[in-house]
C-alpha positions in Angstrom: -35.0 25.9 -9.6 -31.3 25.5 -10.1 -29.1 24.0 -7.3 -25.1 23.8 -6.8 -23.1 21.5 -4.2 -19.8 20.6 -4.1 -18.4 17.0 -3.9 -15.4 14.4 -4.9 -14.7 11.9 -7.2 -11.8 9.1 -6.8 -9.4 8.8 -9.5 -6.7 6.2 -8.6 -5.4 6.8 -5.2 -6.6 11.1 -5.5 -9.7 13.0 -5.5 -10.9 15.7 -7.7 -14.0 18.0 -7.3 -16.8 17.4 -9.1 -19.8 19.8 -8.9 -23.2 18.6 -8.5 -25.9 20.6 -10.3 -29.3 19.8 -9.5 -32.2 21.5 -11.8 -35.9 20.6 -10.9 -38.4 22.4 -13.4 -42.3 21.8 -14.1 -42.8 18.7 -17.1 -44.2 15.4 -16.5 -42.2 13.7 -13.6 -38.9 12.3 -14.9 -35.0 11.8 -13.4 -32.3 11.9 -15.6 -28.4 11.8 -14.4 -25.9 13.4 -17.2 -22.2 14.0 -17.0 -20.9 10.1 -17.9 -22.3 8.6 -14.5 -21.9 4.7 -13.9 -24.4 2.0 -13.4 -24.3 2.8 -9.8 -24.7 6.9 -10.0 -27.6 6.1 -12.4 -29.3 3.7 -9.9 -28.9 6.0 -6.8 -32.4 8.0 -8.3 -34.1 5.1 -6.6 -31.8 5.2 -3.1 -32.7 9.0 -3.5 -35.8 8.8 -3.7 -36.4 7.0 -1.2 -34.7 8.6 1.5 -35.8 11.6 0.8 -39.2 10.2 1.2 -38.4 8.2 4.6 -36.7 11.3 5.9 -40.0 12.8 6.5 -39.3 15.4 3.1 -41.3 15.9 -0.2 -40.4 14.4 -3.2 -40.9 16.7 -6.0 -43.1 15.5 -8.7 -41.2 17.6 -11.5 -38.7 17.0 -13.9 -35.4 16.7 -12.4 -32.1 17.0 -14.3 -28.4 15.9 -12.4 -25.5 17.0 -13.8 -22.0 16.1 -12.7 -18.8 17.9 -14.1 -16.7 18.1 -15.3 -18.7 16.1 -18.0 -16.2 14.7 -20.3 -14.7 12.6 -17.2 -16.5 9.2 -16.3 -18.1 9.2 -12.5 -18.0 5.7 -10.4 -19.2 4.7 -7.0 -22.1 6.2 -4.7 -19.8 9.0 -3.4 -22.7 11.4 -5.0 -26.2 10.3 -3.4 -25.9 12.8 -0.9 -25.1 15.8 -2.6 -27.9 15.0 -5.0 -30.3 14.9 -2.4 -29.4 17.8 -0.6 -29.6 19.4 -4.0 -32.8 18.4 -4.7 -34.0 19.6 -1.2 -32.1 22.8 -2.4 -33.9 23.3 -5.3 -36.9 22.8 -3.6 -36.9 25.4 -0.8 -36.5 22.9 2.0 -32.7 23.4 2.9 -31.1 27.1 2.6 -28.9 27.4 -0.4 -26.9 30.1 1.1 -24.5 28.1 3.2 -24.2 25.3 0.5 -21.0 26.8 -1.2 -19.1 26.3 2.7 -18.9 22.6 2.4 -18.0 19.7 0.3 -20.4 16.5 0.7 -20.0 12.8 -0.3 -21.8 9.9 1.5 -24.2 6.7 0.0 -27.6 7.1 1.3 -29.3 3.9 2.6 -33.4 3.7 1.6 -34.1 4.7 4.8 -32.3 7.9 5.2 -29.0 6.9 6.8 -25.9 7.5 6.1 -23.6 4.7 4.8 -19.5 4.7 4.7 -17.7 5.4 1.3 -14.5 4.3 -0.3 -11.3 6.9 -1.0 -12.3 9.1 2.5 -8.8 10.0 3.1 -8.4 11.1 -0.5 -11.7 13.4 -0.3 -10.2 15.1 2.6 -6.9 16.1 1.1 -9.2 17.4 -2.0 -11.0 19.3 -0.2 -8.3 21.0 2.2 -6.7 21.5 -1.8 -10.0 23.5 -2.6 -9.9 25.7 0.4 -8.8 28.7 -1.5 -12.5 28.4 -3.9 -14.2 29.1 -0.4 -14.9 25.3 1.4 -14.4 25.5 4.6 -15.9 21.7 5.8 -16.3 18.3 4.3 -19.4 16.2 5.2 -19.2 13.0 4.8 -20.8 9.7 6.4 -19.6 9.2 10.2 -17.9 6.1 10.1 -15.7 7.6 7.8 -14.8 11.0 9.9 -11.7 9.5 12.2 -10.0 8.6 8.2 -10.8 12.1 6.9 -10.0 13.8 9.9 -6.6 12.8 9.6 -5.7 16.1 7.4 -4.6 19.2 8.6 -6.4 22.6 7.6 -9.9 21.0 6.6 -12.9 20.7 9.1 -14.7 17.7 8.9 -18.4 17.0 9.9 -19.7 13.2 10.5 -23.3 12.5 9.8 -25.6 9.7 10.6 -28.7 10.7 8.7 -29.9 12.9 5.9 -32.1 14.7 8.0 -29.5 15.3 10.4 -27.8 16.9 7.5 -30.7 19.4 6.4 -30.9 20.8 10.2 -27.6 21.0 10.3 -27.3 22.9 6.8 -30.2 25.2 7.9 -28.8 25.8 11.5 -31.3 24.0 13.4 -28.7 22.1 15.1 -24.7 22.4 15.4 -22.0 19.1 14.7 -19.3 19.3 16.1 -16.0 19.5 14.4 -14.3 15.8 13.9 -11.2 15.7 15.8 -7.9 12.9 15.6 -4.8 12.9 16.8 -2.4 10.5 14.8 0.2 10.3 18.2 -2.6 9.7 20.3 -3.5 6.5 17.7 0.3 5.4 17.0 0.1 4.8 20.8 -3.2 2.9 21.2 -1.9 0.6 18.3 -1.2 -2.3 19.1 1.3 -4.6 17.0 1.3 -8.4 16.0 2.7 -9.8 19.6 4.7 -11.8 16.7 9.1 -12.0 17.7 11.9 -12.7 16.0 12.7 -14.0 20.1 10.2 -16.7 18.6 12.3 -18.3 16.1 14.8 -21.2 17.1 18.2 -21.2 15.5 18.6 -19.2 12.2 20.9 -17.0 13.5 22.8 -16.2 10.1 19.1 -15.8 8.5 17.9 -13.1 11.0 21.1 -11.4 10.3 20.1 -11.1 6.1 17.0 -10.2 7.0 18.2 -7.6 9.4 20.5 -6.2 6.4 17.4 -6.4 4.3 15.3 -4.2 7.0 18.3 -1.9 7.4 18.5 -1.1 3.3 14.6 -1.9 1.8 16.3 -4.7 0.4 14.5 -7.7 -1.4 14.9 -11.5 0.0 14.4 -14.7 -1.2 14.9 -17.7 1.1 15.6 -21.0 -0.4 15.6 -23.6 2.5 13.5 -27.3 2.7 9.8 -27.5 3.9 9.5 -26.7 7.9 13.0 -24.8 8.1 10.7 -21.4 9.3 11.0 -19.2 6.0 7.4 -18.3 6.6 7.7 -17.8 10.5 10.8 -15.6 9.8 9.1 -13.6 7.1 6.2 -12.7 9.1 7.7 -11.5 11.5 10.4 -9.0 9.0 7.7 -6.2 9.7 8.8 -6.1 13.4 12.3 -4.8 12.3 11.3 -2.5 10.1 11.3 1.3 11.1 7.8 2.6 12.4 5.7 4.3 9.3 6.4 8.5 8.9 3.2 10.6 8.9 3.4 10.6 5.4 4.1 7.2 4.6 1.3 6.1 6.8 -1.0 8.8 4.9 -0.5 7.3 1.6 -1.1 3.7 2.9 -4.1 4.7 4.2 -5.0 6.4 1.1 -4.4 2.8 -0.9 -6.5 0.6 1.7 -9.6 2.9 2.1 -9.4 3.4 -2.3 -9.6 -0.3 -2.2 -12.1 -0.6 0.6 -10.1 -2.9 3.3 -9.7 0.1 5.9 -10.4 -0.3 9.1 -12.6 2.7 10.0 -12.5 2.3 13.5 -8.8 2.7 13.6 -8.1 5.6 11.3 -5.0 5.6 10.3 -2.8 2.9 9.5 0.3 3.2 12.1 1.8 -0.1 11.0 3.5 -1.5 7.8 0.9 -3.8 6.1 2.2 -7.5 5.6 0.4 -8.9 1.9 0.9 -12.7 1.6 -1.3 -13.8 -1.6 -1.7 -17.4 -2.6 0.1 -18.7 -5.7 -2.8 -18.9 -7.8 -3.3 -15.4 -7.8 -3.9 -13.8 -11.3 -1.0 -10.9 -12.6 -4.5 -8.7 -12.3 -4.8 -9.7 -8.8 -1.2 -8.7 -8.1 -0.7 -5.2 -9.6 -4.4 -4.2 -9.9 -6.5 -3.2 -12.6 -10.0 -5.0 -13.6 -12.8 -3.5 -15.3 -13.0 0.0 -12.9 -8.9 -0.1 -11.8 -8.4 -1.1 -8.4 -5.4 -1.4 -6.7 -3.6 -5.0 -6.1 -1.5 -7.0 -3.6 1.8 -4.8 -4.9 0.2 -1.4 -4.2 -1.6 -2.9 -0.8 1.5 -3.9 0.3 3.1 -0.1 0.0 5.3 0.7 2.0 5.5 -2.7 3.4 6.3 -6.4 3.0 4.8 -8.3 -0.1 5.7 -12.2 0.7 5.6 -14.6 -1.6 5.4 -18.2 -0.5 6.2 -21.2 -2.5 7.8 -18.4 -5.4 8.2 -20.9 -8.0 4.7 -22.1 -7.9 3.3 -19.0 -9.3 2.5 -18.9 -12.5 5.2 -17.3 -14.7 3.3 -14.7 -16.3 2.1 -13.7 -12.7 5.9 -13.2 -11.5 7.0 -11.4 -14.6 5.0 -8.6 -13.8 6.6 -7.6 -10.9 9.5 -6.1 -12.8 8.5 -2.9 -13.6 7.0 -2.5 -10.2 9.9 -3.3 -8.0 11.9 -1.1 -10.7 9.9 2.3 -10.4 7.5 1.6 -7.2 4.2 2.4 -9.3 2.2 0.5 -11.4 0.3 2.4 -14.3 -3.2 0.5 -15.2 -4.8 1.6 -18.8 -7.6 1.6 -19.5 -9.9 3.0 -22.6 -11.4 6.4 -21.3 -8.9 6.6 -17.6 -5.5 5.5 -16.9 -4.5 5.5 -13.3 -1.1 4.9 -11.2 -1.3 3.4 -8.0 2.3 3.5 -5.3 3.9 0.0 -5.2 7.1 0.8 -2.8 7.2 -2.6 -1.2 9.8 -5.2 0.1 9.8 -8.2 -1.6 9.9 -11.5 0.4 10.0 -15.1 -1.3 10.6 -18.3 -0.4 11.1 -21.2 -2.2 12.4 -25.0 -1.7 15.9 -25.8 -3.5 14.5 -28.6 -4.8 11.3 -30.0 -6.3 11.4 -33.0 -3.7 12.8 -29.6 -1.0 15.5 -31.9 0.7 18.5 -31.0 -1.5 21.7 -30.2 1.0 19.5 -31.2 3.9 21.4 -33.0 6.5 18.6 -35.6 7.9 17.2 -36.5 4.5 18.5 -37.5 1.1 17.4 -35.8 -2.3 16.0 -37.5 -5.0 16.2 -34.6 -7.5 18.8 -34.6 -10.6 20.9 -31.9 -11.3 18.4 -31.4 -14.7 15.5 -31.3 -12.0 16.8 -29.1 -10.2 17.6 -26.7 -12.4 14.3 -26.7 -14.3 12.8 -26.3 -11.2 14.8 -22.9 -9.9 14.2 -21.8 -13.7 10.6 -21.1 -13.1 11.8 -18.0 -11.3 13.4 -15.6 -14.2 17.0 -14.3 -14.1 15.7 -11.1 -14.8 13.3 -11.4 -11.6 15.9 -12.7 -9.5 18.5 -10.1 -10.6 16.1 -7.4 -9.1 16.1 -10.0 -5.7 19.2 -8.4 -3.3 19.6 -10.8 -0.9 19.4 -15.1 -1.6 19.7 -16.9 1.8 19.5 -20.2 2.4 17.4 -21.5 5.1 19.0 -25.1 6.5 17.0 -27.3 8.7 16.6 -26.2 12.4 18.7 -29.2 14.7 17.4 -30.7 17.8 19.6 -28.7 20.2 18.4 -26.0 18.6 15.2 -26.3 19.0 15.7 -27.7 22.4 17.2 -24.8 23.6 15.7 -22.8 26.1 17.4 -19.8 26.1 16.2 -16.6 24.8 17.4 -15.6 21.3 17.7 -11.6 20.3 14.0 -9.9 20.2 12.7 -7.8 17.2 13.1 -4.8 19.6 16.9 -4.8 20.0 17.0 -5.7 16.5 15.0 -2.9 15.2 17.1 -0.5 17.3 20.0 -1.4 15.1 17.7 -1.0 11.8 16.6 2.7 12.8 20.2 3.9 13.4 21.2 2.8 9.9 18.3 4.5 8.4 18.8 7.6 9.9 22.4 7.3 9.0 20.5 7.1 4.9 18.3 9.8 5.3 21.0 12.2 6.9 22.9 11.0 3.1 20.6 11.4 0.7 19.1 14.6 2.3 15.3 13.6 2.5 14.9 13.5 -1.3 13.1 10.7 -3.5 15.8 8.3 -2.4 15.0 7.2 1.2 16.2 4.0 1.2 19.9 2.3 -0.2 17.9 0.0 -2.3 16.5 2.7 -3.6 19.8 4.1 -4.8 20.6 5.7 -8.0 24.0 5.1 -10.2 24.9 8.5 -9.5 24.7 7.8 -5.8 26.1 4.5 -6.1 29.4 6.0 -7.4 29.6 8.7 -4.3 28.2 6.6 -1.7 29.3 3.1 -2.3 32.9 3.9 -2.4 35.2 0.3 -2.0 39.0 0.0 -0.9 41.6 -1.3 -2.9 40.7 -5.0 -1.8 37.4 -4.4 -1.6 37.0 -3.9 -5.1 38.9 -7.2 -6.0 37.2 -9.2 -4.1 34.1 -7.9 -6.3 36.1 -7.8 -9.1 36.4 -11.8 -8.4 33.0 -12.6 -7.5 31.2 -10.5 -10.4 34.0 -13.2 -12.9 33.1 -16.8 -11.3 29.7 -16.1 -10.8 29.1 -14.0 -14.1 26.6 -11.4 -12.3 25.0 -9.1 -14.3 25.3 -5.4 -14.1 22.2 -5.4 -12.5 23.5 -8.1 -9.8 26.4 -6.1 -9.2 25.0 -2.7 -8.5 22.5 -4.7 -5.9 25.7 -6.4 -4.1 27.5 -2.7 -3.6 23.7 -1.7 -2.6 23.7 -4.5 0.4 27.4 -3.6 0.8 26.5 -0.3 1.9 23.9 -1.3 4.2 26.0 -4.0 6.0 28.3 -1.0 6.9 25.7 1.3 7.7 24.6 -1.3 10.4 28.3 -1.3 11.6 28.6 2.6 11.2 31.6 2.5 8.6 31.8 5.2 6.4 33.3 3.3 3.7 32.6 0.2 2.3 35.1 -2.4 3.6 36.0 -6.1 2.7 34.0 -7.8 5.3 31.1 -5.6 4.1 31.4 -6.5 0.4 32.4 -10.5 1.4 29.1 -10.4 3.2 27.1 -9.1 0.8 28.7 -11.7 -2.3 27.4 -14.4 0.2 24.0 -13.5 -0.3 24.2 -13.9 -4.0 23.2 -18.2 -3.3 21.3 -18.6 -6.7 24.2 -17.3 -8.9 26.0 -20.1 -7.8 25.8 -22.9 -10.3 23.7 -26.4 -9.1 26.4 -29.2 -8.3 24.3 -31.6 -6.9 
């Protein structure tokens, strides 16, 4: 007997049906799996064997024949060990067909009958709301992952703990009832990293790039000597940065459950993730890929802050490919028989000592570095990578009285307040369109947007001759103009907007020491 179920498939960061057909006919016993399956699809005969067998049902001593299509697309992961039971129970008489075509099922199957949790929930869900017009009207899937799918609009979702708790269900025995999850309700019971910018002494001029940087999507690099607080102050950038959109926190979701860090418990990710990878990390490692594509540190730090200690100690290979993601915010990763694009929209953070020995300008301690030292050093960082780096700030050493000081320096909250106004002041600009963001800016709106005074453009005019920046450079300093006066709500881009911005060009400056 021939049966059909409906399930999913994860390509990338999407889903796409794939249709389970499940044959049992008389023949010596036998279980074959067709349709380009994986190591792990072609061991699940044993998994659903035996739960089938634990669950109290007959295993049919017949020849059974799985097929997945479409066939001419390769199948990974144990999405399918459900739906193949059920169809095998199908086949057999012991669930009803008739209400099989109603749902969508994915879930791994443990020997015993339960249910286990999957990878890519959140992207089954949105497939099956998408195939709501060919009749679905639920997804099943395990129950730790129902607060992630639930999370769409327009699709039922169904938890289950067991597969025997699926057949009553399926033949009406019992009723589940609907998953439910209310992405307010869960922004609220988030709670944040009690992290502060209140918590970092001095720095005053540092918080204030940083706040530009928020304000705009900007990229930073702070050069300062060991113990000065780049880390501290980088950690605590995501405080500043505008709370996630629906959306946004919908596709970061999507790229944690895909790579199978999500926190099930919590559902939805509310805040912006923080990715701080150590420098030996491989370029694989950092934009993804390996033998079945997953996603790396760039695409896990969407939508968020990707911070790079120590830049100059990773390996040069590893740096150079970040260009192409922090040009186009995707990474493409190719592979023989798939090629899949994963979102990379992230800020950039680095930090790096201005010296090999790290006390070169300090005030308390001498440099032993040469001018040749120096500059071999800073050249392990590309002009190409740092031309794609808006903001360069240097991060002195913190004085006594500083640190000393009791009083309370400016929290992240009264910061942030200042960061959301300029953003909505951007998205009332560009209209809600692909550009979100003034880093994100294209030349097009550069040239409407970015509009300079007479003196204003001098002083550029000046700055772009003695430091020789590139046209790359430039277009990022009238990009960090921009949001300087957003932050003060100018319309047009004055002098103190465009001096401010040249200041944080620190590595075009030649080494004199």
């Amino acid at each position: 007997m021939l049966a059909n179920i409906l399930s999913s498939a994860v390509l990338g960061i999407d889903a796409y049906t794939v249709e389970v057909e499940v044959d049992t006919a008389r023949g010596l016993p036998s279980y074959s799996t067709v349709g380009l399956p994986d190591n792990a699809i072609k061991e699940s005969r044993d998994r659903v064997k035996s739960a089938i067998k634990n669950s109290g049902y007959p295993f049919p001593a017949k020849r059974i024949t799985v097929n997945l299509a479409p066939a001419d697309i390769k199948k990974e992961g144990t999405n399918f060990d459900l739906s193949v039971a059920i169809g095998i129970l199908a086949a057999e008489g012991v669930v009803e067909c008739d209400s099989l075509d109603k749902y969508l099922i994915v879930g791994e199957l443990s020997l015993d009958g339960r249910i286990k949790p999957i990878r890519g929930a959140l992207p089954v869900a949105v497939c099956a709301r998408d195939t709501a017009k060919k009749g679905v009207k639920a997804l099943i899937l395990p129950m730790e992952n129902s607060r992630e799918a639930a999370v769409v609009d327009s699709v039922v979702v169904y938890g289950v703990k067991s597969l025997s708790e699926l057949v009553e269900f399926l033949n009406g025995s019992i009723e589940l009832a609907p998953i439910i999850f209310d992405p307010v309700e869960n922004r609220s019971n988030t709670h944040g990293d009690l992290a502060d910018m209140a918590d970092v002494k001095g720095q005053a001029h540092v918080k204030r790039a940083l706040e530009v940087a928020a304000a705009g999507g900007h990229n930073v690099l702070m050069i300062g000597p060991p113990g000065s607080g780049k880390t501290m102050l980088a950690r605590r950038l995501s405080t500043i940065l505008p709370d996630l959109s629906l959306e946004e926190a919908i596709e970061v979701t999507k790229v944690q459950s895909v790579a199978g860090i999500l926190d099930r418990a919590e559902g939805l990710v509310m805040e912006r993730p923080f990715r701080a990878p150590h420098h030996t990390i491989s370029d694989v490692g950092l934009t993804g890929g390996g033998r079945v594509p997953k996603p790396g540190e760039v695409s896990l730090a969407h939508n968020g802050v990707l911070f790079l200690d120590e830049l100059p100690e990773f390996r040069r290979s590893v740096l150079e490919v970040l260009r192409t993601p922090l040009e186009d915010g995707m990474v493409t990763i190719a592979r023989a028989m798939v090629s899949v694009a994963y979102p990379c929209s992230f800020m950039l953070v680095g930090a790096m000592n201005p010296c090999p020995c790290g006390y070169m300008g300090d005030a308390k301690r001498a440099c032993s570095c040469s001018p040749a030292q120096v500059q071999a050093y800073r050249s392990r960082v590309s002009g190409p990578l740092l031309d794609r780096i808006d903001i360069h700030c240097e991060v002195p050493s913190v004085r006594f009285s500083e640190l000393n000081d009791d009083r309370r320096s400016e929290g992240s909250s009264v910061i942030k307040e200042r960061v959301d106004r300029a953003r909505v002041a951007q998205a009332l600009r560009f209209g809600g369109g692909t550009v979100y963001s003034n880093s994100r800016m294209e030349p097009k709106d550069i040239r409407q947007f970015c509009r300079l005074e007479s003196n204003s453009r001098n002083l550029l005019e000046t700055a772009v001759e003695r430091l020789g920046l590139s046209a790359r450079a430039y277009t990022r300093v009238l990009k960090v103009a921009r949001s300087i006066a957003d932050l003060d709500g100018a319309e047009l881009v004055g002098l103190e907007h465009i001096s401010e911005a040249i200041q944080y060009r620190t590595l075009d400056r030649p080494v004199t020491e």
